[in-house]
N, C-alpha and C positions, 0 to 999 in steps of 0.2 A: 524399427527402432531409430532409424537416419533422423526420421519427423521429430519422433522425440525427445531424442538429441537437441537437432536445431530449434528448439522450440523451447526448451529448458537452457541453451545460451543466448535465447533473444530475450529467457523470463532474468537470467544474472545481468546480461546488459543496462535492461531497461529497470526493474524492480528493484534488484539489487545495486544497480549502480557501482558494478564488478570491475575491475579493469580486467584488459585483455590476456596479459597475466596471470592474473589469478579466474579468469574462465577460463581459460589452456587446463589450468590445473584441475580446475573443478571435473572438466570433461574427460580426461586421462582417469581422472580417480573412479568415473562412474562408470567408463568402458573395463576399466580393469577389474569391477566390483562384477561387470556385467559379463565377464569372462568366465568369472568364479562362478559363476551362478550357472553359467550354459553348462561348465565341466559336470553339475549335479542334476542337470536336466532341468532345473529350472529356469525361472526369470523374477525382470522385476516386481509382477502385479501379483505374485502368490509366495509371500516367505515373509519370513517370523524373522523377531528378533535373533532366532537362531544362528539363522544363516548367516547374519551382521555378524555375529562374537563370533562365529567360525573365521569369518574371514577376517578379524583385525588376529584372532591366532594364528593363522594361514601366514598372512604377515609377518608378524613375529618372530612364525619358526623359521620359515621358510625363504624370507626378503632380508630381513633382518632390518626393514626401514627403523629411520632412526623417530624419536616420540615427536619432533614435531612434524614430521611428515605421517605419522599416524595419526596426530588431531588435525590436520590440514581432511583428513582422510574421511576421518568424521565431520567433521563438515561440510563436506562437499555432500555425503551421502542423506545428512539432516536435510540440507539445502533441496535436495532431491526429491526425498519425500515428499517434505512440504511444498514443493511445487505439484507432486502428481496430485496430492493433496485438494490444492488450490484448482487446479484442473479438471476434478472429481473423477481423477484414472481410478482413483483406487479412494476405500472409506475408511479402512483403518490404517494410521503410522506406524510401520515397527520399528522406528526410533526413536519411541517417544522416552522412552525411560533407559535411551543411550546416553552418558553424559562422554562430552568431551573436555578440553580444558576449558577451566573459569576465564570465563571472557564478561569483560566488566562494560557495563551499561553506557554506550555514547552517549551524550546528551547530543539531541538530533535536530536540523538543521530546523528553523521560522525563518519566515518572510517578516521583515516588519510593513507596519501599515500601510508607508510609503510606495512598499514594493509590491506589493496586491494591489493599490491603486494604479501603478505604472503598468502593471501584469493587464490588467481591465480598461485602461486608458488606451494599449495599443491592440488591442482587440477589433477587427474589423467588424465594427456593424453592422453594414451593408451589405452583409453575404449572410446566410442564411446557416453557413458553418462559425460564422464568427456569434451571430446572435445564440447558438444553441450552447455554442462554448462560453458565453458569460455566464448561460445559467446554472452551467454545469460548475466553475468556478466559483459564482455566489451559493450554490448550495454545496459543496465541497466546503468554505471558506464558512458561508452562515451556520453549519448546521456542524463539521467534523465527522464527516462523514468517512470510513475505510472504505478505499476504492471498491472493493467486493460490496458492500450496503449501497454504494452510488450507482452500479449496473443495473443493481435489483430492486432500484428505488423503484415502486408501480405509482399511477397514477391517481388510484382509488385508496392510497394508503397519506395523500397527501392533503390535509382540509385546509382548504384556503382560509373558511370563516375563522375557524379557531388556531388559526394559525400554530398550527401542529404536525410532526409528520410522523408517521408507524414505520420503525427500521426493526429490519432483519437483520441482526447480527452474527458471530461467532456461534457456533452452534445453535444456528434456528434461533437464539433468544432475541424477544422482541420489546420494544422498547417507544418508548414515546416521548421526542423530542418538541423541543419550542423551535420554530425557522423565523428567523430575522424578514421584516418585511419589503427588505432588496432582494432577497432569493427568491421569497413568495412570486413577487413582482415580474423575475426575470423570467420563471419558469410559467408565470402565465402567459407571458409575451411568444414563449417558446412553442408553448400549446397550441394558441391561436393563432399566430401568424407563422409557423416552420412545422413544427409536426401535423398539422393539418393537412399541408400540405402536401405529405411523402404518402407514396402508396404502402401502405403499413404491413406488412407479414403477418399474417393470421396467429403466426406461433407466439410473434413476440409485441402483439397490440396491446398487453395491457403496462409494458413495462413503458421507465418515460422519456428517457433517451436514447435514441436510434440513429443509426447512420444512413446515409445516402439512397438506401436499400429497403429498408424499414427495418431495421433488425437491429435489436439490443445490441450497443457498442461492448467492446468485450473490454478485459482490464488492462491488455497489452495496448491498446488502439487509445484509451484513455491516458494512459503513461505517455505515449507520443504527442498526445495532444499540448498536455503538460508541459515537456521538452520543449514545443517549437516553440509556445505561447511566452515559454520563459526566456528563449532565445529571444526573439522579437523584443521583449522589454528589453534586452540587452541586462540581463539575472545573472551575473555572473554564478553565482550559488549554484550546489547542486541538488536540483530539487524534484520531487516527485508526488504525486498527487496526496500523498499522505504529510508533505509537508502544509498542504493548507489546514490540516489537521492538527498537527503540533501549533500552527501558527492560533489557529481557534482557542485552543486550551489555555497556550501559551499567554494570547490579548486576553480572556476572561481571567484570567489569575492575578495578570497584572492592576487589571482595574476592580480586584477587589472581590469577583466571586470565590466563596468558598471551596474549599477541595470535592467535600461530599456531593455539591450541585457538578461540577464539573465531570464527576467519575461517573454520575448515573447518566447524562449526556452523552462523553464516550461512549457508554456500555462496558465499563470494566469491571469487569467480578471483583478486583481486588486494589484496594486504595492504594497500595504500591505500586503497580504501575503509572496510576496516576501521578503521585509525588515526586514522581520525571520532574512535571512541570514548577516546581515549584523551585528548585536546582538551577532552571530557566530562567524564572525571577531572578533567583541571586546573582546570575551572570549578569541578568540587565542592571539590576541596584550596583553591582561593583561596575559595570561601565559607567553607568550616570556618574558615580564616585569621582570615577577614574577624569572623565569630561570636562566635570563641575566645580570640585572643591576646588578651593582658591589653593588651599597646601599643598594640592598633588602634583606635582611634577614628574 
């Protein structure tokens, strides 16, 4: 469990972008869930929502914690899951249909144009980590791709002629995107002069970005690459690979693509999530506002 642990505060660190704080917390909340659990003889990989409402009543009677240290509680525990989730420990959530308190929609951090150019501008070329990290960057940024779809991008799923790529989304659904042809561009560069070159893992030959080793880059190693890349620009922002994703949506909205084209793009079932981006517009038109008009002071 030590592994799991440390592995689940390096996934709040870097994923979540947790302070240290609130990971203390998170990791208290989940050894103390993981107490209750051993006391019944079980663990985390085998229990129901049961176990969960036992324990926030266990709480209750028994702690007498106060309500926001119980939604702090649920939280950490959501958090939990959906990491083992993401890790494929386990295939089903037992907290899917736990609510904790209404927690209201951030509007989540873009790059503007300037700053994915300066991101790309101090990128080393000349190394063979810095050329695979453009590509990774122009197809993250051309295409909006969730860090989990960019692992699992394959090779044979990406047509250069018809400049198209076949993504793997949230449950298996697949989807077919248009890729700008600076990504196309970048990841044939990547093909032919870097992955060529790596002795490739049998397991993981047909996926399209590898590390050092030959082996599909994972999503924690991606996040890092992200940080330094952003560090070097000197980004002050706090940003994560899923930010070149809000930033994708974000630029097509602004110059006028429709919501419907943008949502099948994403891959979102539901035009709500989508209309995030459009909240993002409005911040950018009231700063222009704010900038521009001769009245505003």
């Amino acid at each position: 469990m030590e592994e799991i642990y440390n592995s689940f505060e390096i996934y709040l660190r870097l994923e979540r972008s947790l302070s240290q704080n609130t990971i203390d917390s998170y990791l208290r909340d989940i050894k103390k869930f993981g107490e209750f659990l051993s006391l019944r003889n079980l663990n985390f990989f085998e229990i129901s929502q049961n176990e969960i409402s036992d324990f926030l009543k266990y709480l209750n009677l028994n702690l007498k914690i106060k309500n926001s240290s119980q939604s702090r509680l649920i939280s950490s525990i959501k958090s939990f899951y959906k990491y083992l989730i993401l890790e494929k420990k386990i295939i089903n959530n037992p907290t899917e249909s736990i609510e904790g308190t209404r927690v209201y929609n951030k509007l989540p951090n873009i790059l503007e144009i300037h700053e994915i150019e300066s991101i790309i501008d101090n990128l080393d070329h000349s190394t063979p980590h810095g050329m695979r990290n453009r590509a990774i960057i122009e197809t993250l940024y051309g295409v909006g791709l969730r860090v989990s779809e960019l692992i699992n991008l394959k090779i044979n799923n990406i047509h250069f002629k018809e400049e198209i790529v076949k993504i793997s989304g949230k449950g298996n659904k697949q989807r077919i995107v248009p890729i700008g042809s600076l990504a196309l561009k970048y990841i044939k560069i990547y093909i032919e002069e870097i992955r060529s070159k790596i002795n490739v893992n049998n397991k993981h030959c047909e996926y399209l970005f590898l590390n050092k080793f030959g082996k599909r880059l994972s999503r924690i190693m991606i996040f890092m690459i992200v940080k330094e890349i952003a560090q070097n620009a000197n980004i002050k922002k706090n940003i994560s690979p899923h930010t070149f994703r809000h930033s994708f949506a974000t630029h097509m909205i602004e110059r006028g693509a429709d919501l419907r084209s943008v949502q099948e793009m994403l891959g979102h079932s539901s035009i709500s999530s989508t209309e995030i981006y459009t909240h993002l517009d409005k911040e950018h038109l009231k700063q222009i506002i704010h900038d521009f008009h001769p009245r505003n002071f």
